[in-house]
N, C-alpha and C positions, 0 to 999 in steps of 0.2 A: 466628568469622564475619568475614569480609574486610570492610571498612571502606575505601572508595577514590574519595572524593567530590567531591574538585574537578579531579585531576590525574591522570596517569599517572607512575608513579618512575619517572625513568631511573637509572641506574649507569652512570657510565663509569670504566673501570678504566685507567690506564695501568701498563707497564711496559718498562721500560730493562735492556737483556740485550743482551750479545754473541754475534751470530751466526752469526762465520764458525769460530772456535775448535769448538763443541759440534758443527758441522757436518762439520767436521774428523777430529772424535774421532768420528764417528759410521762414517762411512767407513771408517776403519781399524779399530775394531772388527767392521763387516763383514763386511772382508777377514780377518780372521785368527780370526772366529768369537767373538771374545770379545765381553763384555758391554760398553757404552759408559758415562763415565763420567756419574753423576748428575748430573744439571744442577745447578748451585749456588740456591740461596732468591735470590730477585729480588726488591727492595720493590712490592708494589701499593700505589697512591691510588688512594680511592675519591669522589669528588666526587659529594654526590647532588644530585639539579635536580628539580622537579616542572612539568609541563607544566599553565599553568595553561588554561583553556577559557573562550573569551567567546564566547556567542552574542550573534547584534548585527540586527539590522531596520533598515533603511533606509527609510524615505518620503519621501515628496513633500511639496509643500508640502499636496498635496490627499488624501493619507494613504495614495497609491499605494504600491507597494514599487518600491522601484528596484534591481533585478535583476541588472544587467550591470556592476560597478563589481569590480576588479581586487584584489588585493593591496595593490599600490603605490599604490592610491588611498588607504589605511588607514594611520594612524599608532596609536601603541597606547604608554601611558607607564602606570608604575605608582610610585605618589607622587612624581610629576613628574618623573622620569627614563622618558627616550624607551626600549622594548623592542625585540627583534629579534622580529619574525613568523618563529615556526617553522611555522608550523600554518595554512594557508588554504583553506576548503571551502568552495562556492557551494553554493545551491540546495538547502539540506537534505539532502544525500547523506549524511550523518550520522545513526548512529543514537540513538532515543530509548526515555527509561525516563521513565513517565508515572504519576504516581499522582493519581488523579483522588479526590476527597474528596467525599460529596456533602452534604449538610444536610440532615438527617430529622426536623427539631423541627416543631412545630406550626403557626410563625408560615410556611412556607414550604408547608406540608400541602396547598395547594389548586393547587400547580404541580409535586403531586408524578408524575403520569401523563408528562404533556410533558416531564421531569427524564430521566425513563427512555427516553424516546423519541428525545430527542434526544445523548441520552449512549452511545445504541447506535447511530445514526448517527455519530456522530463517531469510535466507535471502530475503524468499516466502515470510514471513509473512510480513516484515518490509517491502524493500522497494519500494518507488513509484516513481513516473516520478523525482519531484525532489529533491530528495537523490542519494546517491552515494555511493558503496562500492569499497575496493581494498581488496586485499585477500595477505599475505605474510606466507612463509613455514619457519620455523628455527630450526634450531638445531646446530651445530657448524656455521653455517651461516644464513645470512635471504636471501630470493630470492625473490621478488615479481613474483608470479603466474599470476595477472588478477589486472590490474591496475583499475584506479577508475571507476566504470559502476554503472549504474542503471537496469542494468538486469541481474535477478536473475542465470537465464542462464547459462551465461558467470561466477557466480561465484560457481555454481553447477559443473562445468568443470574443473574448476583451483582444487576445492576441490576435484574431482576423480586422479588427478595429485601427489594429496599428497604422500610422499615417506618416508623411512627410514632413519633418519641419527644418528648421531651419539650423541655428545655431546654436550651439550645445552650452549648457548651464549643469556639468556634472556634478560639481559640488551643491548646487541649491538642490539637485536629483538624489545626492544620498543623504542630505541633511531630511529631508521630506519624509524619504524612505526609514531612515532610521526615527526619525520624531512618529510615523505610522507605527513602526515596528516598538516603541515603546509601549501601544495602545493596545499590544496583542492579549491573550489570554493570561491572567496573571499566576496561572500553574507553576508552583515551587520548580519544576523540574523540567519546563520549557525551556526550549534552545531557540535562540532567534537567530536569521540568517540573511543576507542581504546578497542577492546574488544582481550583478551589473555587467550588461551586454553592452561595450561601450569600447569606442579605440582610444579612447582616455584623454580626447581631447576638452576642454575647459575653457571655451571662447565666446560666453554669452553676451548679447549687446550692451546689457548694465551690469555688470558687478555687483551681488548684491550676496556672494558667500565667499569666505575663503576657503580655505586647507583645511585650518587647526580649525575653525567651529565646525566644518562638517566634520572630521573625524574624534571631533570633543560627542558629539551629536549620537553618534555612533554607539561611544564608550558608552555614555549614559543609557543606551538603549541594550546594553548587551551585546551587541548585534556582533557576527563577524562577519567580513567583508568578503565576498567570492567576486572579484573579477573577471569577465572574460574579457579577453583583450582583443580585439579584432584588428587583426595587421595585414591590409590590402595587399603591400608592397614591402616589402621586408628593406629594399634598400631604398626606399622612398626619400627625396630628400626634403620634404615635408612631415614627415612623420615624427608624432609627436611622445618622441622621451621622454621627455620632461612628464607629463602628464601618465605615460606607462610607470615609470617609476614610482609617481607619487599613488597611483591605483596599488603597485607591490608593495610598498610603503604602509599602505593603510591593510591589506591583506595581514602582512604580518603582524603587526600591534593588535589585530583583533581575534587572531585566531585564526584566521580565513584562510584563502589558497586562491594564487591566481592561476590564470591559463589561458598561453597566447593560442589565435587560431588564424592561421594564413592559406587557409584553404575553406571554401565551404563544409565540405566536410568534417573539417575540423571541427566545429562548433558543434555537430551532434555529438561527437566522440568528448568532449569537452564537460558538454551537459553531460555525459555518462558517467565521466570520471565523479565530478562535481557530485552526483547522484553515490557515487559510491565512498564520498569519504564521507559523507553525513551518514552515511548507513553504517559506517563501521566504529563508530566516536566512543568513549568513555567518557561519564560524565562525573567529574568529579564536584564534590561540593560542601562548604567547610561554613560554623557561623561566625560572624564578624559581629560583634558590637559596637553600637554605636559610641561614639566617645565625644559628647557635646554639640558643637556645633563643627563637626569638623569639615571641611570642605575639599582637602584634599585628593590627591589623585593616589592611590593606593596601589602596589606595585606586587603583580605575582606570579610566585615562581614554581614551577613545577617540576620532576624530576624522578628517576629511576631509582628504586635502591637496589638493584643488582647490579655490581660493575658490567659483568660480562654480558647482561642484555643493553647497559646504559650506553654501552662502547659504540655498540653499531647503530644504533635508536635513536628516530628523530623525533621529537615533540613538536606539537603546533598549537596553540592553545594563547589565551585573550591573556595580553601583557601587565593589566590592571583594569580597576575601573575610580570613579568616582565616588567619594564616601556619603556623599550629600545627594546624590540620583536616584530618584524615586522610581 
């Protein structure tokens, strides 16, 4: 099974050979009907380079996107060394591989109708011929519903499927989600995306994922993280912090965006938003070589070079990834 999760491989091959000699002897063999002679073994290098992918969001100071900002507006360093921009895409003309996760445990059971509702709107809205969603159900388990498609259809169906369970296992749910989202389409210029309908709680019967490997899981997949947070009771004194924070925690290290919703209605407007920063992204994208065996976590920084747009302007965009993630 193909595996091709942050980058595209290039190979470039050089070789050094004389051309006017073989050209020569090709001619006269021609002319005289004979065979030419074999071309002699020429050395190839092979230099491999991975094209790494940064999806990036710009706002305002008032959380507008700002839309029209160039290449050369963008600098891009990876552990503090400046990179060359191979790679610059406005406006989401890029395609995406979407595995949306939803939360079917009990604590979440009374926003499960509008869950469905609104996760078939979003999927109307967003995708086109080349994107692609999966749809996964969890609560003590994850199950994948409706594997990767581009019709909405098919993920309007998996979501009337949706069922009751029990106890929540968030973290085996993004780990899943993101080891899927590794398996997507391996297009150079793919954004992968991990959106979670979930109140963030993480109370499965066995323990069997923590924190740092699901959001390691993640990083090697690309992926960034879109939380919806689903907060019943705002001043609930069972509600689970601890688990909201660690969901904004992983948002931010991957690029993503969370967004609480303490109303039903909330959660359409939420999917709307969610809908409208993927539509509005820059995709920047620089090559990395490889350097041995290196296994490293590789750390990256992005940034404005206009003061006066850098001033008001906020970046969102995946913090690093792994050098050794296939």
């Amino acid at each position: 099974m193909l595996r091709w999760p942050v980058s595209a491989v290039a190979v470039v091959s050089f070789a050094w050979f004389a051309l006017a000699a073989p050209q020569r002897a090709q001619q006269a063999g021609t002319a005289t009907g004979s065979t030419p002679p074999a071309q002699a073994d020429v050395p190839i290098y092979r230099v491999e380079t991975r094209l790494i992918n940064v999806p990036v969001n710009v706002t305002d100071a008032h959380g507008a996107a700002i839309s029209d900002l160039q290449q050369s507006d963008f600098t891009i360093r990876e552990d503090g060394k400046l990179q060359k921009i191979a790679l610059f895409e406005r406006e989401s003309s890029t395609p995406l591989s979407i595995e949306m996760a939803v939360d079917t445990s009990g604590s979440v059971l009374s926003q499960m109708k509008t869950e469905k509702e609104a996760g078939k709107q979003f999927a109307r809205d967003l995708l086109r011929e080349q994107d692609e969603m999966g749809l996964i159900a969890f609560s003590d388990e994850s199950e994948e519903l409706v594997p990767f498609t581009n019709d909405p259809k098919r993920i309007e169906q998996g979501l009337n499927r949706l069922g009751k369970g029990d106890d929540t296992a968030l973290y085996n749910a993004i780990y899943v989600a993101s080891e899927r989202l590794s398996q997507a389409k391996p297009d150079a210029e793919r954004r992968r995306v991990l959106v979670l309908v979930t109140d963030g709680g993480d109370n499965p019967t066995k323990r069997e994922m923590s924190y740092s490997r699901a959001v390691e899981q993640a990083e090697r997949a690309g992926a960034a993280i879109y939380p919806i947070i689903i907060v019943p009771i705002l001043a609930d004194a069972g509600r689970n912090v601890a688990g909201e924070h660690a969901l904004i925690q992983m948002a931010n290290d991957t690029g993503g965006k969370y967004f609480y919703v303490t109303d039903r209605e909330d959660l359409k407007t939420a999917f709307a938003h969610l809908s409208d920063a993927l539509r509005t992204q820059y995709l920047l994208g620089y090559y990395a070589p490889r350097r041995g065996h290196d296994t490293s976590f590789r750390r990256i920084d992005v940034s404005l070079t206009d003061p006066a747009v850098k001033a008001g302007a906020h970046l969102r965009y995946r913090t690093g990834y792994y050098a050794d993630a296939r």
